[in-house]
N, C-alpha and C positions, 0 to 999 in steps of 0.2 A: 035131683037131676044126676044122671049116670056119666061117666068119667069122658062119655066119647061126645056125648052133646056140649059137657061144657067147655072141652075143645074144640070143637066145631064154633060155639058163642064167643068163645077167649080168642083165637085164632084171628074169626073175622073181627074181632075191636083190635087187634094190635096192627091191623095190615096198611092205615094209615100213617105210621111210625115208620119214614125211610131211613133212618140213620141206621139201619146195619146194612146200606148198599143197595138193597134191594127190596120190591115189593113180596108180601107172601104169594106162594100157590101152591095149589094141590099138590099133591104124587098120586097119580093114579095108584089102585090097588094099596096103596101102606096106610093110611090113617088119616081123616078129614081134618086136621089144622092146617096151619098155614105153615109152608117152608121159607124161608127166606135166605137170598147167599151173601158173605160177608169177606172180608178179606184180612188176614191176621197181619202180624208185621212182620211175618216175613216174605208177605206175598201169597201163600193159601188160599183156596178159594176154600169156604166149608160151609155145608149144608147145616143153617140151623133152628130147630123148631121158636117160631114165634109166635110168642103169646105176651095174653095180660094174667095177671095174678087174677086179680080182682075188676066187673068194670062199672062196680058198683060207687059213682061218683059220687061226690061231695060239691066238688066244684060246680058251676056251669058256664063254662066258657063256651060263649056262643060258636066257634068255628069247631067243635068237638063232637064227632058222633056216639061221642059217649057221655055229653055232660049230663047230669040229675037232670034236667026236663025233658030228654029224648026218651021216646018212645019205643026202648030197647028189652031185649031179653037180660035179664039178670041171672048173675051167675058167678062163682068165685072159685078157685081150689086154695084146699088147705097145704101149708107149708113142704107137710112132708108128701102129700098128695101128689104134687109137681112135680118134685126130687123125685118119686119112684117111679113116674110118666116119663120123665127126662133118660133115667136110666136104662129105662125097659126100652125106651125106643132109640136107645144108643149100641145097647145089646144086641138090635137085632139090623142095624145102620142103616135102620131110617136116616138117621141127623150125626154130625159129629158135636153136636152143640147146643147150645141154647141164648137164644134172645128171650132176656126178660124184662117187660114192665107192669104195672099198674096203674090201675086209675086210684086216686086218692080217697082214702076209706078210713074213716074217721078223722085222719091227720094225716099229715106229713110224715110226723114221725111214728105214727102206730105202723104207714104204709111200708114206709125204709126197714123197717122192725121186720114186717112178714117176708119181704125182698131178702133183705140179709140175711133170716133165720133158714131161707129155701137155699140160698149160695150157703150157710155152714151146711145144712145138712148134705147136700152133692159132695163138697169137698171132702169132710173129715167122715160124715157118717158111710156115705155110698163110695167115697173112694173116687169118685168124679176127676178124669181128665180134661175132660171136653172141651172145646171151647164156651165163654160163657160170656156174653155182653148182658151187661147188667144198667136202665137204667135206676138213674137217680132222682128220688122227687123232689120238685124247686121247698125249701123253706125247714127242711130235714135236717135233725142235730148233725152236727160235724164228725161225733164220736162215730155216727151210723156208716156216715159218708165216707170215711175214713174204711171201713169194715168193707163195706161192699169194694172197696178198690183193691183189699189184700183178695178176694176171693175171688172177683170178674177179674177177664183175661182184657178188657175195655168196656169203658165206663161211658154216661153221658149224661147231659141233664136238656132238658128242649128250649129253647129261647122261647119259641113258636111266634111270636111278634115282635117286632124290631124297636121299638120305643115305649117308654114307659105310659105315653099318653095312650096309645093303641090296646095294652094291658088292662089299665086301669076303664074302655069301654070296652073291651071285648073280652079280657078274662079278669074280672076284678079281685077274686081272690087272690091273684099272683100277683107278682110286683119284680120290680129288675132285683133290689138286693137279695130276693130270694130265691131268684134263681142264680145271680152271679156268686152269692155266697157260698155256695155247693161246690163251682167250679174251682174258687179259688182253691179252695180245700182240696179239692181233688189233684190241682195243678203242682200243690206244694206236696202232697202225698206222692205221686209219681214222680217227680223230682228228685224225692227223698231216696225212694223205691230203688231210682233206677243209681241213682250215685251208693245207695250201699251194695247194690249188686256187683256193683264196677271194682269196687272196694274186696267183696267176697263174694264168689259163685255159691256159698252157702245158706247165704242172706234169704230174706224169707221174700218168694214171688208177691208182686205187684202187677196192677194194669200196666201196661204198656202204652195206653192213651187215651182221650176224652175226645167227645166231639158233640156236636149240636145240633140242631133242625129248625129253619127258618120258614113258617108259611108264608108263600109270596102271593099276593094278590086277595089277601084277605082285608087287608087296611092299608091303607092311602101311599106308604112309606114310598120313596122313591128309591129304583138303585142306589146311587148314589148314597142315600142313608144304609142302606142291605150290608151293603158293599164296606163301607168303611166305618159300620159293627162289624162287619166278617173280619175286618186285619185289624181291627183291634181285640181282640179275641184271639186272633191267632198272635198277635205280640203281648198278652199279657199273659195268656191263661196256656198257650204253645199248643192247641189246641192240634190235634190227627186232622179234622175234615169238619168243615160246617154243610152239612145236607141241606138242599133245597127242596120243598115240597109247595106245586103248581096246586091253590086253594080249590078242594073241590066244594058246592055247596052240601052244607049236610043240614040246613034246617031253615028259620028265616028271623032275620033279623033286620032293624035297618039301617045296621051299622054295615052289612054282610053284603056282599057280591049278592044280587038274586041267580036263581036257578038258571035263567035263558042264557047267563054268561058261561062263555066257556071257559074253564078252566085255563091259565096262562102259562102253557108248555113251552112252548117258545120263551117267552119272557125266562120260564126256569131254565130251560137249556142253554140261555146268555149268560146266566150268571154263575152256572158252571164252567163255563167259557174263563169267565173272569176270576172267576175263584182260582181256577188253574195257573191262571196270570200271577195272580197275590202270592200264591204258596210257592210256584216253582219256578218260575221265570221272570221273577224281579222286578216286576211293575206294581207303581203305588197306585191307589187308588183315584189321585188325581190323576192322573195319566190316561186311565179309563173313563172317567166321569167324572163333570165339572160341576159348581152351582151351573153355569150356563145353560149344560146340558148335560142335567141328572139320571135321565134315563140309556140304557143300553140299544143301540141300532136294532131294531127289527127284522133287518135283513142284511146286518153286516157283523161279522165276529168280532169281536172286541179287538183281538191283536191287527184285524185288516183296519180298522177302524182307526185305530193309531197310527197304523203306518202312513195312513192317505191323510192325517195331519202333521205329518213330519215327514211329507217325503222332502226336506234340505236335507234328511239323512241319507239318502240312498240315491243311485245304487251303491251297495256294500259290494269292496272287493273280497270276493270269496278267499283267496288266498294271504288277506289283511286283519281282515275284519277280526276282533277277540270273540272269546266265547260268548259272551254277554249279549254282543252288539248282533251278534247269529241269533241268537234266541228270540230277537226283538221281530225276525224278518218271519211274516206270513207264507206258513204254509209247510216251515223247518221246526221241530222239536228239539226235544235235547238228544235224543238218539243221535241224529241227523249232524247236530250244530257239533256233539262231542266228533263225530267221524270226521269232518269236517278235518277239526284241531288234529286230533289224532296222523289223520292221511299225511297233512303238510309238515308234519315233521319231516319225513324222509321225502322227498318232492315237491313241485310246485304243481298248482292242478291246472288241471284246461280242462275246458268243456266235457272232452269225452270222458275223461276220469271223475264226474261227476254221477251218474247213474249208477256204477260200477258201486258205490258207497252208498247206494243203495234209497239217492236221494229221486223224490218225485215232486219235478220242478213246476208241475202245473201252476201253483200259486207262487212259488216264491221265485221265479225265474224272472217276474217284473219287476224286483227289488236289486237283482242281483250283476256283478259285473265276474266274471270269471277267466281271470288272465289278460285283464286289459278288456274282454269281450263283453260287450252289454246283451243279456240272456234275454230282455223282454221280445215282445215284439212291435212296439210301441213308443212313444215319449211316454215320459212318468207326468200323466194325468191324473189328477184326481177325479172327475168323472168318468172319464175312459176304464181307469180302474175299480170305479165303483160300480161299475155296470159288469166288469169283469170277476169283481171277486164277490160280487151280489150273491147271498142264497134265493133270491127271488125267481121269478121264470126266465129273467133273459139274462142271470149270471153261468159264469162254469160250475159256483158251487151252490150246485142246488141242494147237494147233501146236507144238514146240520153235521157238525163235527163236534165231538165234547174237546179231543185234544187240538191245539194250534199250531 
């Protein structure tokens, strides 16, 4: 098989893998794999070729369009094969980078072996700048795991299912230690990484962070469980970002979602909602979802959803309120909630010096009192408001919004 076909076959098996941000696609006119965009730590956007090494499986996890019983095209590139594909289409900037993974081919650790041996050859032999997200495979020596984080710019290992009971019927070869053992390793290796950098700008480059991929809707899990794996993860392992990916069907099983079901984008676009919540603006996950009610509103974002059970909180006086308790109000970010603090240093604000800071009070003016003045238009109902801040047809936000 020639170099551009098993691009074309590597391309499409990696384009279900969202953890570098985005899905693959074409470039017209440059060359048929898949591009994907990704975003560095310091904010970069960079274009970069994504592929699988190999997707010649071992495994067969039924929710995989690449496990050993699908009825796929086979096809692999060799080490330095990729390294010189990488190059040549960095040369001529196609890509500033590369995303790499594999499907698991003989082992875990033969697979981490051809991963690492493609990241030395770009670094040391081709002189490779690039950007390079590298994953990691679950069950892979530590010595490996360790290797691929000095060479990738950010690392990852995939959870793909939320419980070990769901693993063990739907990818039985995997197991939670084997994939959380990678991370941990990973976690202490950047850790390591980044305090001797701090120590000496000499120090030898490390990743800069790890992250993960959750399929939703594959197996029974409930938010609520999604959700608080997601922060724990993010408090043990300090994890960049856990990706969510809405199950699509790729075969049939009868543990699996059948075909007629649609994929759960919504349900995914909640839980980025929430995730948001967890990382950046200070809510635990009981705050979002209880045993009671384990699942995420269908037509409510998770921060309105909070607020319409604790409105004893509000209205918030804009000119009282701390950073924190800003964060909390529907419809304000941190952009918004920092101008806020900032403004009232030197003034007290009224109404009109609210827009001015560039705040859009559609959602959050029902929350809010500004100089003694109640913004809403309304009493602070909780139906009244739920009809109000609904994404359904007779709310104002019909929009999905990822940020709150």
């Amino acid at each position: 098989m020639d170099g551009e076909r098993k691009l074309a076959v590597l391309g499409e098996a990696a384009r279900h893998d969202v953890s570098c941000s985005s899905s693959g696609s074409a470039r017209r006119g440059a060359f048929p794999g898949g591009i994907c965009h990704s975003w560095t730590a310091d904010g970069r956007c960079v274009s970069l070729l994504k592929v699988l090494l190999s997707n010649r499986c071992r495994y067969d996890c039924a929710y995989c369009a690449n496990r050993a019983s699908a009825d796929v095209e086979r096809t692999e590139f060799a080490p330095a094969e990729l390294a010189e594909l990488t190059v040549a289409f960095h040369r001529r900037n196609y890509i500033e980078g590369l995303f790499l993974s594999s499907a698991v081919v003989v082992s875990p650790d033969a697979t981490m072996e051809r991963i690492v041996a493609t990241l030395r050859l770009l670094r040391t032999v081709h002189r490779f700048r690039g950007y390079i997200h590298a994953k990691v495979i679950p069950g892979a020596d530590r010595d490996l795991v360790r290797l691929a984080a000095l060479y990738a710019d950010r690392v990852s290992v995939n959870i793909e299912l939320p419980s070990e009971a769901s693993l063990l019927r739907l990818a039985p070869q995997k197991s939670g230690p084997s994939i959380l053992g990678p991370m941990a390793t990973l976690a202490t290796t950047l850790a390591e990484g980044a305090e001797a950098r701090r120590r000496s700008p000499k120090a030898p480059p490390v990743a800069v962070g790890q992250s993960t991929q959750l399929i939703v809707g594959a197996s029974p899990e409930t938010d609520r469980t999604i959700l608080t794996l997601t922060q724990a993860l993010y408090r043990k392992f300090h994890l960049s970002r856990v990706y969510y990916s809405a199950y699509v069907p790729v075969g049939s099983s009868p543990f699996l979602p059948g075909p007629e079901k649609a994929p759960p984008l919504r349900r995914e676009h909640r839980l980025y909602q929430a995730d948001w919540l967890l990382r950046l603006y200070g809510f635990d996950v009981d705050e979002l979802v209880d045993e009671g009610s384990p699942l995420l509103d269908d037509d409510l974002d998770p921060k309105a959803r909070w607020a319409l059970n604790h409105l004893e909180r509000f209205p918030l006086e804009v000119n009282d309120a701390d950073y924190s308790q800003l964060l909390r109000v529907p419809g304000l970010g941190r952009t918004t909630a920092r101008r806020i603090v900032e403004a009232r240093r030197t003034r007290r604000l009224d109404a009109d010096a609210l827009p001015r800071l560039g705040l859009a009070l559609k959602r959050a003016r029902h929350f809010l009192t500004c100089d003694g003045r109640f913004l809403g238009d309304g009493p602070l109902d909780a139906a009244r408001l739920r009809r109000r801040l609904s994404d359904g047809p007779d709310g104002e936000s019909r929009q999905l919004r990822l940020f709150p």
